[in-house]
N, C-alpha and C positions, 0 to 999 in steps of 0.2 A: 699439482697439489692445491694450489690456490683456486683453481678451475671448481675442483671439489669440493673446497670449503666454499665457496659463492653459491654451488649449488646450495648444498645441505642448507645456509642460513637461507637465501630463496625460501625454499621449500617448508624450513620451519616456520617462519613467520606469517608464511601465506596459510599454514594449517592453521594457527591462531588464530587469524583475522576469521578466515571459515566458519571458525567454531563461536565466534564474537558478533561481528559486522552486523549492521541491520540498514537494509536500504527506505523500505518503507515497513489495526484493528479491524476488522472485518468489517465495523461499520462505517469505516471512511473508504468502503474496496478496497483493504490494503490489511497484510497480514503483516506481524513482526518478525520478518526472516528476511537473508539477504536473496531476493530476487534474481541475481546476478549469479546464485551458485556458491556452492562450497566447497569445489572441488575441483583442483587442477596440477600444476607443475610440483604440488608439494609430495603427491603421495608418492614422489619417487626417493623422496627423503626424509629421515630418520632429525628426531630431537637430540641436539648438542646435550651433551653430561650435564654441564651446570650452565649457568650464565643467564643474561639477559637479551634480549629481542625486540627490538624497535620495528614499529612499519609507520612508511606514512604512504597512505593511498588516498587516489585521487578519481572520483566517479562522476562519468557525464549521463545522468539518467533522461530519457525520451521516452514520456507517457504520450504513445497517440491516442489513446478513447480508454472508454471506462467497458468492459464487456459485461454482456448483460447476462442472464442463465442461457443464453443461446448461444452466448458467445460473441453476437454480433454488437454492434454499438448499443448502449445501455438507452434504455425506454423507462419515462417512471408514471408509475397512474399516478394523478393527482387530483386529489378530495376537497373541495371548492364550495364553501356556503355562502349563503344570500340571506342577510335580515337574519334577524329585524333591524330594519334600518333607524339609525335612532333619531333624537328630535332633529337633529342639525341637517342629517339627511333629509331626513322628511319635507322639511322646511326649501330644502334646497329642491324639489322635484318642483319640473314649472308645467304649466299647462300645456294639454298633447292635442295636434291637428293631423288625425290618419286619414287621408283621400279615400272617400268610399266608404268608410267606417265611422266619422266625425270627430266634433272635436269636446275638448273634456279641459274642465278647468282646472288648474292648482289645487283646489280643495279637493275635489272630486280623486284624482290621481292620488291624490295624499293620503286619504280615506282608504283609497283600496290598495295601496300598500303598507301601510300600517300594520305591525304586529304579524304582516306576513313572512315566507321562509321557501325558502328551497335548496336542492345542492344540484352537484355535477360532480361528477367526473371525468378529467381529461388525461389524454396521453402526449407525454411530453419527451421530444427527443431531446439527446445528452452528448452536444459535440464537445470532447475535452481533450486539452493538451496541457500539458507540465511538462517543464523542464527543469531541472533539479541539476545543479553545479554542487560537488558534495566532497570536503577531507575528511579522512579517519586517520587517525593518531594512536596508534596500538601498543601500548609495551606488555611484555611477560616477562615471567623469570620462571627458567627451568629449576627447579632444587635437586641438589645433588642427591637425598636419598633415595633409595630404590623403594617401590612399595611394592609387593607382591613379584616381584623381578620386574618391574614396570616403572618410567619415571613419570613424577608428578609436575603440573606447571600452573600455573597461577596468572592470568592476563585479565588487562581493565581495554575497552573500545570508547576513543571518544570522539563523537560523528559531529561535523559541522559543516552546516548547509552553507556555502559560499554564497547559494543564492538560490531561489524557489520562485517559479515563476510559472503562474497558470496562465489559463485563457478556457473559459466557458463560453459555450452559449446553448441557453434555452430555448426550442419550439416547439408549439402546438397547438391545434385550431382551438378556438374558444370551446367547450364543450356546451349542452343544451342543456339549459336548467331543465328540475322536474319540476312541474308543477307546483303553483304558489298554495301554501297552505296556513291558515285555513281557506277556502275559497272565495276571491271577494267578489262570488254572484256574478250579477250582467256585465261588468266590467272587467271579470276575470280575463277576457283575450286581450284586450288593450293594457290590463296591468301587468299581464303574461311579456309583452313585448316592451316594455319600460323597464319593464326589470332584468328581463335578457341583453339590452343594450346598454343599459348600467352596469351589470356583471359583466358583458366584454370589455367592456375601457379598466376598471377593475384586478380580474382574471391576465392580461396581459400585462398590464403594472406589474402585479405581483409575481411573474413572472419577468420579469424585465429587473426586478430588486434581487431575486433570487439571482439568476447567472450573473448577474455584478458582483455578486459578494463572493462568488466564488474565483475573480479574477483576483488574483494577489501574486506580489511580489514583494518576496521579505526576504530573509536571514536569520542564520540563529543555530543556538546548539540544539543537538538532536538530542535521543534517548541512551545514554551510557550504560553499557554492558558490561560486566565481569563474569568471569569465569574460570574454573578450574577443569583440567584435563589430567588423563591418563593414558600413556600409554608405553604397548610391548610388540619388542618384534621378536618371532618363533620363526628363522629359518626365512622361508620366501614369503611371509606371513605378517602384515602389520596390523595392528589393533587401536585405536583413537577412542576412549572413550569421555565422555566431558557430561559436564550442565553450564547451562549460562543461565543468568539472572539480568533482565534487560529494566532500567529503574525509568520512571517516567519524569525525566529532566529536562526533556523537547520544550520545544517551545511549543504552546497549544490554548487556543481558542475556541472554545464552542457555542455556537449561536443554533438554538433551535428550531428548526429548518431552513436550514441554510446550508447548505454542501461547501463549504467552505476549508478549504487544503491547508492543512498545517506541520512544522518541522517533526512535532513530536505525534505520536502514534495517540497519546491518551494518558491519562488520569490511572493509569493500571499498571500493573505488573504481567511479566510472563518470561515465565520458565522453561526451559529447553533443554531436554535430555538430549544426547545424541550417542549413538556407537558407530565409528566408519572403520572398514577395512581396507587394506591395500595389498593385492595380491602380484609378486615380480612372475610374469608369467615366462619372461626370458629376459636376456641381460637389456635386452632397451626397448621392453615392451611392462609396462605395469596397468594393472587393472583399477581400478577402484571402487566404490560405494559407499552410501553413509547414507543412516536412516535418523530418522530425529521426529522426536515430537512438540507441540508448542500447549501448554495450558496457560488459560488470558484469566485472572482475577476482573471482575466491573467495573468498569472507567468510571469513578464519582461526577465527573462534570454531568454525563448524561444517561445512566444509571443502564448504559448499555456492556452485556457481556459478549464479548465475538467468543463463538465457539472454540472448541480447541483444533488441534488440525497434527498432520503430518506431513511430513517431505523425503522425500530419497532422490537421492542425489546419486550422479555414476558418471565417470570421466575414466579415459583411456589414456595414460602418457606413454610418447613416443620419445625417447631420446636420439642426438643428433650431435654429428662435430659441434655445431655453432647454439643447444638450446635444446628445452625440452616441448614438444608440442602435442597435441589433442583436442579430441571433442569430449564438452561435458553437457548436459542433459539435470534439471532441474523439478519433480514433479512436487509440486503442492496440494495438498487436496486437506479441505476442513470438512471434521468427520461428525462436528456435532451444531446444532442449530445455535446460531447469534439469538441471542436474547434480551427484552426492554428494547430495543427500536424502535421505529418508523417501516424497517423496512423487509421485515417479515425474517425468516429464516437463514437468508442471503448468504449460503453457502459458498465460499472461495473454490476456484478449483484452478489451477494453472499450472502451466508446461511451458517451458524455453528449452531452448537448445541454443549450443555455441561454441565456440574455441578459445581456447588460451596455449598461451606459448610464458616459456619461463628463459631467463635469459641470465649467465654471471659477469658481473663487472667485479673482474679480478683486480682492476686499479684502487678500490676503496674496496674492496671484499666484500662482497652486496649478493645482493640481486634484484633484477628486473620481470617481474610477473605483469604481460598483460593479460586480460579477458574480456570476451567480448559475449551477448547474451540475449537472443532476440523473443520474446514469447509468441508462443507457435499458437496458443487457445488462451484462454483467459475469460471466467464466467464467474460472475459477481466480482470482478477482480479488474484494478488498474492492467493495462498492457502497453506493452514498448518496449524497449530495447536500451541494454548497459553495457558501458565500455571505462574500462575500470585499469586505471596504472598506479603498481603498487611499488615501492622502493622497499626494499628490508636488508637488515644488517645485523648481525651478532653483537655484541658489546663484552 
């Protein structure tokens, strides 16, 4: 009997957190849903009549690269102007000696860069790692009455980054100015070349300030989630239905252009419907699924909106003398265009796959859920891998 009650509180908790949780806005490649999955040891059990619900889980997250629309490591153009250089610059260009070509003095150089201009564009590779140490602290409370033959429950998520810790690095060749405009005449080839190796030294700074800033390591509270659920089981048939409302209480810094990784998602809100079902398809085999949707309000720091998106989720549990185990499977995909950025349309689309096993500690009346959750594709989207130990218990 105790065996059974460890499952059930297991498995209720772990539905909560599912419907809660938030690992990592579409403009920082990262959506508000747990990455890790929503589905596992719980759907083989049923919410307790009344009472309360504690979980505390504990996640080791591994960002290897940021995936591009191909999927492959992330590529960013970057738009790079020249001038007009102002007086201090101006001042500062010294006099030029090209073998074969001659020599040109301070004034001379000075004059025919003045008031001149041109751009570039370059392409810049995007090696990125994160390592994200993360608790969540979950309580619900089941209420006793039935609503449509169905019970109601009520749960708060609150995430805290133990520790975040990146590692950037930017490169890419200098790109080749266009042409200096307006033209400064017979001088134009040698101003052509003073100003192209001005902009290298330049161009690669500014690049060199960028993936600094995106090295950080901090701490801090995440974005707190509440939510309300419902649900009914008909026979061999379970039903989950919920919204969450996730509040922007993270910790969050925005510097304009700067990739710069933070605890909290954004200056926004975002709503998530969900409906999952749990099908027993014999006595130690159960099915699952859960479809969910995310709408994102506009982050006020940087008046960027990530699209909205959807995910379906699907896990198999197998029960066993010692635990319950299976593979669950994660699809995310954003169905409408990110808007106000920098970085165009940047559609999310991601897949993981991975296993969990559920475990009862009949000594304190618990249960032990792990999961583990590797991304198989990832485009416009952080990728890597989560491994996630949850403790929960009845009260």
């Amino acid at each position: 009997m105790k065996k059974k009650l460890a499952y059930q509180w297991a498995g209720t908790a772990a539905l909560l957190i599912s419907s809660t949780a938030s690992v990592q806005a579409a403009d920082g490649f990262k959506l508000r849903f747990p990455l890790s999955g929503t589905l596992g040891g719980e759907i083989v059990a049923s919410l307790p009549t009344e009472g309360w619900v504690g979980s505390l889980a504990y996640t080791d997250i591994d960002i290897d690269k940021i995936g591009g629309s191909d999927g492959k490591s992330l590529t960013l153009l970057k738009q790079a102007p020249f001038g007009p250089l102002t007086a201090a610059q101006l001042a500062a260009v010294p006099a030029v000696a090209i073998p074969g070509v001659g020599s040109f003095t301070a004034a001379q150089m000075q004059a025919a860069l003045n008031g001149r201009t041109a751009s570039a564009v370059g392409i810049v590779a995007v090696d990125y790692r994160q390592q994200i140490k993360q608790a969540n602290l979950t309580f619900a409370r089941i209420l006793d009455k039935d609503v449509q033959g169905g019970k109601l429950a009520i749960a708060i998520n609150i995430p805290y980054a133990l520790s975040l810790k990146s590692d950037a690095l930017f490169t890419g060749v200098t790109p080749t100015l266009t042409p200096l405009t307006p033209s400064a005449g017979a001088l134009a080839p040698v101003a052509q070349q003073v100003a192209q190796s001005s902009f290298n030294t330049g161009y690669q700074a500014a690049l060199a300030s960028q993936w600094q800033a995106a090295n950080v390591n901090t701490s801090g509270l995440g974005d707190i989630e509440t939510s309300l659920l419902w649900e009914k089981t008909a026979d061999k048939l379970k039903i989950v239905a919920g919204a969450t409302l996730a509040l922007p209480t993270g910790n969050y810094n925005y510097v304009e252009g700067r990739l710069a990784p933070n605890i909290g998602y954004g200056k926004y809100y975002t709503f998530r419907p969900s409906v999952g079902v749990a099908y027993t398809a014999s006595e130690n085999v159960t099915l699952g699924a859960r479809g969910s949707l995310g709408f994102n309000t506009k982050n006020t720091e940087n008046n960027v909106r990530s699209g909205d998106f959807y995910v379906i989720d699907l896990a198999a549990a197998f029960k066993t003398p010692v635990g319950v185990f299976g593979p669950h499977v994660t699809m995310m995909r954003q169905y409408t265009d990110d808007s106000g950025g920098q970085l165009g349309a940047n559609r999310v689309s991601l897949t993981g796959a991975g296993v969990f096993a559920a475990f009862p500690i009949a000594a304190i009346g618990a249960g032990l859920n792990l999961s583990y959750m590797k991304t198989t594709d990832a485009r416009n989207s952080l990728s890597g891998s989560f491994l996630q130990a949850r403790l929960t218990k009845r009260f």
